[in-house]
Phi, psi and omega in degrees: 000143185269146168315325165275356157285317171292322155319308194293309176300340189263344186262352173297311198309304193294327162321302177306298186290356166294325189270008195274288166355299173302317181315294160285266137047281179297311154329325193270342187281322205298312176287344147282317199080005195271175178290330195297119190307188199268310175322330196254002167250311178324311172321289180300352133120140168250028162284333153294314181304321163339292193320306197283323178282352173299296191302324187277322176280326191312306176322307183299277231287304165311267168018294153292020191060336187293098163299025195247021158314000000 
């Protein structure tokens, strides 16, 4: 196997997780809702927004009777 074949394959890896990353990103704007530019929620890190969307889907999902959080 060639050195480019291997480069080539760590950026599909690394491509896919920005976009599961985006992915969720959006999810979490969707679900906030905020006024706030993208910048200043990318700044604020998304590892809080995670937190919240976590917390937020375990709600629904109790709501629905569904345990699977």
């Amino acid at each position: 196997m060639t050195r480019g074949k291997v480069s080539e394959r760590r950026v599909v890896q690394r491509n896919r997780r920005l976009q599961k990353t985006h992915e969720r990103f959006h999810i979490l704007y969707e679900i906030k809702r905020i006024s706030a530019p993208c910048s200043q929620i990318w700044e604020g890190g998304i590892g809080k927004l995670s937190r919240e969307y976590h917390e937020r889907v375990r709600f629904t999902a109790e709501q629905k009777g569904d345990r699977r959080s």
